[in-house]
C-alpha positions in Angstrom: 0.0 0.0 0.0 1.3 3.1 -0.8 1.6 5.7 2.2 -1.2 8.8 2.1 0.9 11.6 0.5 -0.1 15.5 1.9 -2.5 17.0 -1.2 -0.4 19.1 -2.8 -0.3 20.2 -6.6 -0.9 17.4 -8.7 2.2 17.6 -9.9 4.2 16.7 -6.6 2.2 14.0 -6.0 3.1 12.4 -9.3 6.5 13.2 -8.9 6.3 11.4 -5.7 4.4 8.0 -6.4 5.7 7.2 -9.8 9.0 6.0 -8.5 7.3 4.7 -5.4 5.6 1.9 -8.3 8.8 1.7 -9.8 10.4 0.1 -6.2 7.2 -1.4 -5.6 7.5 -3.9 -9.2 11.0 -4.1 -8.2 10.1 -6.1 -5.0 7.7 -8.0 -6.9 10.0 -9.2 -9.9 12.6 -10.0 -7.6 13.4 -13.7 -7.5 15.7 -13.6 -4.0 13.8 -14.6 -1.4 14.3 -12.9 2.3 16.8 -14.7 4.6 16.2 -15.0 7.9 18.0 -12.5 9.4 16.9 -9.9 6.7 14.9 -6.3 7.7 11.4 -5.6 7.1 11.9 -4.8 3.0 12.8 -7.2 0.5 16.2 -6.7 -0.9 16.1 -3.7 -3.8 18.3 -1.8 -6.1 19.0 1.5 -4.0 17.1 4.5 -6.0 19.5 7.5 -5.6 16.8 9.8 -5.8 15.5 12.9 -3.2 12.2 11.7 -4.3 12.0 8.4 -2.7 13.4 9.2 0.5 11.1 9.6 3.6 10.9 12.5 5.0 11.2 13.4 8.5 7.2 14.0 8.7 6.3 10.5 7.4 8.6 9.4 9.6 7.3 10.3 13.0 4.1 9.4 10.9 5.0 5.3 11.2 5.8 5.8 14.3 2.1 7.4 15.4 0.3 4.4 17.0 -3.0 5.9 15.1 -1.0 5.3 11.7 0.2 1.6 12.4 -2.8 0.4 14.3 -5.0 1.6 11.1 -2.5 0.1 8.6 -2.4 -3.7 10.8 -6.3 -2.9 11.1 -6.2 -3.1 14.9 -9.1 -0.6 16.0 -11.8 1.8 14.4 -13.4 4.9 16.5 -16.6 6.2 15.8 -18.7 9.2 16.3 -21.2 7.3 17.6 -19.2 6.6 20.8 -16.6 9.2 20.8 -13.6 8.1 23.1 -15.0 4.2 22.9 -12.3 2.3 20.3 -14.7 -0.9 18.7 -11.8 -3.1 18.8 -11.0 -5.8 15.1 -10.2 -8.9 16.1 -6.5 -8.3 15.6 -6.9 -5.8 18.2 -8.9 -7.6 20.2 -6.8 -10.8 20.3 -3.6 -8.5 21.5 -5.6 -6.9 24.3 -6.4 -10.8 25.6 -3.2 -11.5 25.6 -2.2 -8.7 28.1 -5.4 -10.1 30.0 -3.9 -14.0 30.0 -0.6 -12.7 30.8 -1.3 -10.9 34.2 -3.8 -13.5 34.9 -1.1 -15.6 34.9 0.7 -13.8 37.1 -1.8 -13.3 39.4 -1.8 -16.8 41.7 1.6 -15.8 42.1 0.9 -12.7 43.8 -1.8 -13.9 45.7 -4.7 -11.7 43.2 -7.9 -13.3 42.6 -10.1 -12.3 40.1 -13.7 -10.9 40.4 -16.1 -9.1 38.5 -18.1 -6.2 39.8 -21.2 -3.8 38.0 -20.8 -0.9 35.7 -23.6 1.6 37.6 -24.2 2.4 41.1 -26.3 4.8 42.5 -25.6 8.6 43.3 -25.5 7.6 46.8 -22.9 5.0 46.6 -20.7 7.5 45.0 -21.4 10.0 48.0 -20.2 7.7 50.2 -16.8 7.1 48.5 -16.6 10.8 47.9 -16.2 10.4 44.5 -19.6 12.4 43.8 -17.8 15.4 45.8 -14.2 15.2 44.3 -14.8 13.6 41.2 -18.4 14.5 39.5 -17.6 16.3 36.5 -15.5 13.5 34.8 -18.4 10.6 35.6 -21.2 9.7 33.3 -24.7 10.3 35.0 -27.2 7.9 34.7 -30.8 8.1 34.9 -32.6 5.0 35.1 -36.5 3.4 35.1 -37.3 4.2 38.9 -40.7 4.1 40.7 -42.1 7.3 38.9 -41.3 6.0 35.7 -42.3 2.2 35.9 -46.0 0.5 36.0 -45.3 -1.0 39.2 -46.4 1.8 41.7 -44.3 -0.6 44.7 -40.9 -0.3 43.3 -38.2 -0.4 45.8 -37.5 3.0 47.8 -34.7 5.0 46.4 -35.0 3.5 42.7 -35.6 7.3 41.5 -31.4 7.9 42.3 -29.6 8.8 39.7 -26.7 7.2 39.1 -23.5 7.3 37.6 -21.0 4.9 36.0 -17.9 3.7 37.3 -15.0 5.7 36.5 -12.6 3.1 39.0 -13.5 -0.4 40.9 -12.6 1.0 44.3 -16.5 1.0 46.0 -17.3 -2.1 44.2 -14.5 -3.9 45.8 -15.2 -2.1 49.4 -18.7 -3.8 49.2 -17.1 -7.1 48.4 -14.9 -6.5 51.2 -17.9 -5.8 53.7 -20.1 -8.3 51.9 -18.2 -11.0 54.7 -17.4 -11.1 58.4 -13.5 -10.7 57.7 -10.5 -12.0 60.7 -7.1 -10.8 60.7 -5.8 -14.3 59.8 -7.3 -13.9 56.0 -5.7 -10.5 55.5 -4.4 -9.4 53.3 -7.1 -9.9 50.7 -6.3 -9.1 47.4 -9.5 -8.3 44.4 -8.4 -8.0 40.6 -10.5 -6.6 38.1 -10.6 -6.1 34.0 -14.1 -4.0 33.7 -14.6 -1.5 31.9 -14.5 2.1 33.2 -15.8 5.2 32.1 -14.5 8.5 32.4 -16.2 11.6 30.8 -13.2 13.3 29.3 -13.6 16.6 27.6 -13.6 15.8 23.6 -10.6 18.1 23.1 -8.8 16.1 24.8 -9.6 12.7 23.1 -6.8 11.0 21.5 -5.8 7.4 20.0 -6.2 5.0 22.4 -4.3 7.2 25.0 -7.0 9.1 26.4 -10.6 7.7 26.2 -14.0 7.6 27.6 -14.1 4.0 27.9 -11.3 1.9 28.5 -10.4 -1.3 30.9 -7.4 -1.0 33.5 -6.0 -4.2 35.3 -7.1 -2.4 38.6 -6.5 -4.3 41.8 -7.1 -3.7 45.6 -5.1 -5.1 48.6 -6.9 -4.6 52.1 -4.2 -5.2 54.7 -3.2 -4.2 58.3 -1.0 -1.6 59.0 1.9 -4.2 59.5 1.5 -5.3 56.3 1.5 -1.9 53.9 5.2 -2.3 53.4 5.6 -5.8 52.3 2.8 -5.2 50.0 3.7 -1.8 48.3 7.3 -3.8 48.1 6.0 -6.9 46.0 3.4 -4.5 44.0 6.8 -2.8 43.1 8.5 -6.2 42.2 5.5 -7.4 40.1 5.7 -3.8 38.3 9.4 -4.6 37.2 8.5 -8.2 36.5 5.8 -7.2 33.3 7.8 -4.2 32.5 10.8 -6.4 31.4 9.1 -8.9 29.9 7.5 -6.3 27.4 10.9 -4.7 26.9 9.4 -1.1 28.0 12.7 0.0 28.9 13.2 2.6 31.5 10.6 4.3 33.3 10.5 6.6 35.9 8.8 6.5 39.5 7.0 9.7 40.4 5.5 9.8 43.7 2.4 12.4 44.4 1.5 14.2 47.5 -1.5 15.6 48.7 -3.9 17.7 46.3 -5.7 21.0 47.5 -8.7 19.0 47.3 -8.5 16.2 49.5 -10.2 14.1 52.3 -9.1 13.2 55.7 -6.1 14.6 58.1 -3.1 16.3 57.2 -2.1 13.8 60.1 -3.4 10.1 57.7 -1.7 12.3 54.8 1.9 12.9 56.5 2.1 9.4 57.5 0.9 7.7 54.1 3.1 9.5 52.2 6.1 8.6 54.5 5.3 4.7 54.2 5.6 5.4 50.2 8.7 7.3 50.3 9.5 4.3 52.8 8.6 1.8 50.0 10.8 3.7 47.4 13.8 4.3 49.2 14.3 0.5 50.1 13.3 -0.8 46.3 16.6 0.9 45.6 14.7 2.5 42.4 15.5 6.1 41.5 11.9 8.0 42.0 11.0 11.9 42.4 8.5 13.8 44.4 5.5 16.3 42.6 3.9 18.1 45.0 0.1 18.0 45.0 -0.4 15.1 42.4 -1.7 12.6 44.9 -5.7 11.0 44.6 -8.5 13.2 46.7 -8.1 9.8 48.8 -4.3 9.3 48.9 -0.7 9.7 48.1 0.1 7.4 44.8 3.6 6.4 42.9 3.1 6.5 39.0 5.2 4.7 37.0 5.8 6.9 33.8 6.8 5.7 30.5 7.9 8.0 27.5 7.0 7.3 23.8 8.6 7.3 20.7 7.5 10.9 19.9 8.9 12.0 23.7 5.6 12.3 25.0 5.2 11.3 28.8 2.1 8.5 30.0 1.0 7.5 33.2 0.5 3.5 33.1 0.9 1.8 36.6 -0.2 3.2 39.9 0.5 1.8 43.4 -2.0 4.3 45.7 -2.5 4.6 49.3 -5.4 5.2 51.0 -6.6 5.0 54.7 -10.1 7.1 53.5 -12.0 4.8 51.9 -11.9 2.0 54.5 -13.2 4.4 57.3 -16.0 5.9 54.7 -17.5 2.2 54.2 -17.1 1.4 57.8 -14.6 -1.4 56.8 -13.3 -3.8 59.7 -11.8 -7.2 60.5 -12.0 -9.1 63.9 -8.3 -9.1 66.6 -8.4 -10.7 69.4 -6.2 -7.8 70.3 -5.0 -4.6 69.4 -2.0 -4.6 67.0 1.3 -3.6 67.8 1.4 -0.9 65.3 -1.8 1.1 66.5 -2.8 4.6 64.8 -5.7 7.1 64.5 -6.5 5.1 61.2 -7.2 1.9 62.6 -8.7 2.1 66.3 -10.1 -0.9 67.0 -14.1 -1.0 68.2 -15.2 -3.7 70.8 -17.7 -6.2 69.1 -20.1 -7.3 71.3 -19.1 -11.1 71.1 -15.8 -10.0 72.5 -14.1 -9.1 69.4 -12.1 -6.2 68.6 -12.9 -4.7 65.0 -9.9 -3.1 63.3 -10.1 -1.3 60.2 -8.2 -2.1 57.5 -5.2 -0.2 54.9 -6.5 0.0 51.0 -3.8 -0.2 48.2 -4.8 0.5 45.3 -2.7 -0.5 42.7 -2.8 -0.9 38.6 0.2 -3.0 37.0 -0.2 -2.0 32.8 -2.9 0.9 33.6 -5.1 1.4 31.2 -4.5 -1.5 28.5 -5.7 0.4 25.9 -3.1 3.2 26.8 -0.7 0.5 27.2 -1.2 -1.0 24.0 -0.6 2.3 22.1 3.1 2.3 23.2 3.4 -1.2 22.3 2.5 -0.5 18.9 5.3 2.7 19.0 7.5 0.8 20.7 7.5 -1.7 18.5 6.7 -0.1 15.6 4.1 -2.3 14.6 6.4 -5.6 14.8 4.7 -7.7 17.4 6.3 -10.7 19.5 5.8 -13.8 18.7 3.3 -14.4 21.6 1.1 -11.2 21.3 1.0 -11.7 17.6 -2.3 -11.5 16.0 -0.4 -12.7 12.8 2.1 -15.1 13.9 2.5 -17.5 10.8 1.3 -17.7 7.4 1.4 -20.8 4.8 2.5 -19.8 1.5 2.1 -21.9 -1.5 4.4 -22.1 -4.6 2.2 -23.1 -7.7 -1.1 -23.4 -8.7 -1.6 -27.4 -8.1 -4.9 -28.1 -6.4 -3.5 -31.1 -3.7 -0.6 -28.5 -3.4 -3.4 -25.7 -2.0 -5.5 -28.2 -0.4 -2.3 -29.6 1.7 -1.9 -25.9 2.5 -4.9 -25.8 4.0 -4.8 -28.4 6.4 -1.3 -27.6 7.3 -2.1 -24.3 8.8 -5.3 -25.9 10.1 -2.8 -28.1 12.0 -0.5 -25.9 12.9 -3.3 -23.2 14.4 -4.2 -26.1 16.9 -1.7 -27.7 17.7 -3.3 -29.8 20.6 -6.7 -30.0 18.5 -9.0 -33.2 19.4 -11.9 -34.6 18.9 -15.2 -33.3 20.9 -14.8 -30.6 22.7 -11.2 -29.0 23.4 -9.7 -28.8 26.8 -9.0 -25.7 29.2 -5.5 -25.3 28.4 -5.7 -26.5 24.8 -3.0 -23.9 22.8 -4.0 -22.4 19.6 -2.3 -20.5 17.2 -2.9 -17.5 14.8 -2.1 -19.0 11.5 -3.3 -18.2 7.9 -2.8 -19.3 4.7 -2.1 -18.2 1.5 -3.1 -19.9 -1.7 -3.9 -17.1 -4.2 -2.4 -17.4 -7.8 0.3 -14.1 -6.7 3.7 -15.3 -7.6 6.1 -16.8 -3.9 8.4 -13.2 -4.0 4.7 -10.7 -4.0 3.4 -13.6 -1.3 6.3 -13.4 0.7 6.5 -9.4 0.5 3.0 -9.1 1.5 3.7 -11.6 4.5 6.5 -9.5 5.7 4.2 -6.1 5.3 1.4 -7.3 7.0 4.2 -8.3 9.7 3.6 -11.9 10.4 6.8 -13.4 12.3 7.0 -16.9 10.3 6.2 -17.5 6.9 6.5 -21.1 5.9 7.1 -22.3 2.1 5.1 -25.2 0.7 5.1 -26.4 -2.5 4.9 -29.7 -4.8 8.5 -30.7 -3.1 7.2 -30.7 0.5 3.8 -32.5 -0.3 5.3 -35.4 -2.0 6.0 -37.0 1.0 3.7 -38.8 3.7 1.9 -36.6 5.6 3.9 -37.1 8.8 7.8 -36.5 7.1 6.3 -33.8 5.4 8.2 -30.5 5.8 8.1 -26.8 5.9 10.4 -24.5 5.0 10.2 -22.0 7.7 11.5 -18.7 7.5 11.8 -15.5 10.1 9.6 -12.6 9.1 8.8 -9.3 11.1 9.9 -9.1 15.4 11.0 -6.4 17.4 13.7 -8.7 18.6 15.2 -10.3 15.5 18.4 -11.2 17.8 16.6 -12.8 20.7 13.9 -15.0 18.5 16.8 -16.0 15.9 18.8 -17.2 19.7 16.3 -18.9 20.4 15.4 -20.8 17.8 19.0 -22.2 17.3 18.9 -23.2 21.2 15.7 -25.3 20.0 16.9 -26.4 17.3 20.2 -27.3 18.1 18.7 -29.1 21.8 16.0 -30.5 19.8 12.8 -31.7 21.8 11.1 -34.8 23.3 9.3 -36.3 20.2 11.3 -35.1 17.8 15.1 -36.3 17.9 15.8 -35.5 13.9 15.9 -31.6 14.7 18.6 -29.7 12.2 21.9 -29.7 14.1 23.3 -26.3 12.7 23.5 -22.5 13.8 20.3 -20.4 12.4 22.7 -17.2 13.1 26.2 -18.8 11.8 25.0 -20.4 8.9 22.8 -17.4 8.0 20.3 -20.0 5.9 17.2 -18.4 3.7 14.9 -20.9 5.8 14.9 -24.1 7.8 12.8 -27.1 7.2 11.1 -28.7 9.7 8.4 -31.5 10.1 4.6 -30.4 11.2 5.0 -31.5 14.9 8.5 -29.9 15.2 7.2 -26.2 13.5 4.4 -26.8 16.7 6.9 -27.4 19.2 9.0 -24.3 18.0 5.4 -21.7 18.3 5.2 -23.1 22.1 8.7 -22.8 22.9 9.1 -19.2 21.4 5.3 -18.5 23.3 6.6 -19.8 26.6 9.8 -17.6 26.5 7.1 -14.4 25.7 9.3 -14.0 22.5 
């Protein structure tokens, strides 16, 4: 496709796109075919022209995550919804992924899941003092209530308005309360993916990384006192965990006091804030201090991540808050006071002997918004997924027109998408691939270009050669598209290949890296075993 040129004079654009075909039939005519260590662009005669070079605007234009999500047809916005992306299922299969990944993580961090509404009414809002400090970015709500129904006995207070949620915080307070709770079970950790709505002035609208709807990975940690450090110290650790694994590089730690507008005592304030700092300090992470950038409820550390075009994001947030817990009359049972006793916590005599105690909130988001996130993936990465987020992660390309040749094809990527497929229906942890195929009558150099522009990481050859055999000593010839990390995947696979695996013990004994070959041909099973290996390494 060629790139949207500014309208000019009809005359510059010609001048522009006419040697922009002449490259493009270039590609197509030539008969070399990629290697596996080659860049984005099949090999061309260099065109020593000004007019074929990019200029520095369509430059920072690939990198705009708006550009390369329309090009790899990721999202679409609407007018209908303004702020609400209505996600393709490319886009929809890479936001799943960041989903599966933390909820992989989760058991290990003691977070379990739960799900929690969309509305609540005005007065549960009031309560959390979200009505108060946070109105004018919610969505009001008004709803069928006893004046507007048929029923005349509808349930008093039905007429509330409401509001959506713009964070999970009260919903996970009620679940809190919803129980009798004892010291022994704290602390209790909630994790939630619904979506939130936030009623951001259009102006300010962009991309994906500011919206009206979006879903966070938001989590809350109810602890004692005693606990708040260990907690904010493996929120930290977990923060560093997904942040390498995505390859974010370096981000910054920004810790934010208290706002003018706010609610409690300067005295809860002072002493949050110092347990942060606390937190920071002993992580051994570099992290600065802006004044007044803390919640209406408490003092927060933001991790901040800076894009390709040098613009700044929020994405995680670890928050502290002693407010909330008081304003839903939070509490679980001691037998005795705690050591570590303070104006935030006094504990109430139950009348079965009991002391209530209430508890600390953390609030904390890992990836933030994943929308947000998944905007700087897609600069970042400049389109060029991993293996594992892929929503293209290997096409079947056929050399000839033979029928049984496209028909093969067919099944092979069929088998290859699911790998573990049986009979009936699959099981739980059943893995499955995204694989395509490609069978059109377009000669193998256009097929492979177009694999390598649509930026699927393998593309595997098959033709009359690799069909003559019986199905299982059939091979592919499978060659190393588009990644972010051509050095790590291309390690990788020669540590595979070169180790070989359980049921295959035929695997090529030869460096991918030191022998530089165009492909490498591998059977059906051992192409499945490579997609789980690179998956399991999050390559």
């Amino acid at each position: 496709m060629l790139p949207a040129w500014p309208l000019r004079s009809s005359r510059v654009c010609l001048q522009k796109i006419r040697p922009l075909n002449l490259i493009v039939l270039r590609r197509f005519k030539s008969k070399s075919v990629p290697s596996i260590e080659s860049d984005h662009s099949i090999p061309t005669e260099p065109v020593p022209t000004e007019r074929t070079r990019v200029t520095q605007e369509e430059q920072e234009e690939q990198k705009d995550q708006r550009a390369i999500a329309s090009s790899h047809n990721l999202y679409t916005l609407h007018t209908s919804s303004p702020g609400s992306p209505l996600f393709q299922p490319s886009g929809a299969h890479i936001l799943q992924k960041l989903q599966a990944f933390l909820r992989a993580q989760y058991p290990s961090y003691g977070f379990q899941e739960v799900l929690t509404p969309t509305i609540y009414k005005k007065s549960l809002w009031e309560t959390s003092g979200h009505w108060d400090n946070y109105k004018d970015d919610m969505f009001a709500v008004t709803g069928r209530g006893a004046q507007g129904g048929l029923d005349p006995d509808k349930e008093i207070g039905e007429d509330e308005q409401y509001g959506l949620k713009p964070m999970n915080c009260p919903g996970h307070c009620l679940l809190f309360k919803s129980q009798r709770r004892s010291y022994k079970e704290l602390p209790i950790r909630y994790a939630d993916f619904s979506p939130l709505h936030r009623n951001e002035l259009s102006g300010a609208l962009s991309g994906l990384t500011r919206l009206r709807r979006f879903h966070q990975d938001d989590g809350h940690i109810f602890c004692r006192p005693s606990q708040v450090k260990n907690e904010i110290s493996r929120t930290l650790e977990f923060v560093r965990l997904v942040y390498q694994t995505f390859h974010m590089g370096d981000y910054r730690l920004r810790l934010g006091t208290r706002p003018k507008q706010y609610i409690g005592s300067v005295d809860d304030w002072d002493r949050a804030e110092a347990r942060l700092k606390m937190a920071l300090q002993e992580s051994g992470q570099h992290f600065y201090i802006n004044q007044g950038d803390g919640a209406f409820y408490g003092p927060k550390i933001d991790i901040i991540l800076t894009d390709a075009n040098g613009k700044d994001h929020q994405t995680a947030t670890i928050q502290l808050d002693f407010q909330l817990p008081k304003r839903f009359e939070l509490g679980y049972d001691v037998s005795e006071p705690e050591p570590e006793q303070t104006s935030l916590s006094r504990p109430v005599q139950d009348p079965v002997g009991a002391q209530s105690q209430t508890p600390v909130l953390i609030h904390r988001a890992i990836l933030g918004s994943l929308e947000r996130f998944l905007a700087l993936l897609i600069e970042s990465n400049a389109g060029k997924w991993p293996f594992w987020m892929n929503p293209r992660q290997l096409v079947v390309l056929t050399v000839g027109k033979e029928a049984h040749v496209r028909q093969r094809a067919e099944e092979i990527a069929a088998q290859l998408a699911l790998p573990d497929a049986r009979p009936g229906a699959q099981t739980l942890n059943a893995q499955n691939f995204m694989v395509d195929c490609d069978n059109t009558d377009q000669s193998l150099a256009k097929k492979i270009f177009d694999a390598r522009r649509r930026g699927y990481t393998f593309y595997a050859v098959v033709g009359p050669r690799n069909v003559e055999q019986p199905p299982e000593m059939q091979t592919l010839d499978i060659s190393l598209g588009v990644h972010p990390k051509q050095q790590d995947v291309q390690q990788a696979i020669e540590a595979f290949t070169t180790l070989g695996t359980s049921s295959s013990r035929t695997m090529p004994q030869r460096s991918m890296i030191e022998n530089k070959p165009t492909s490498i041909s591998l059977t059906i099973p051992q192409c499945q075993e490579l997609m789980k290996h690179l998956e399991s390494k999050f390559l």
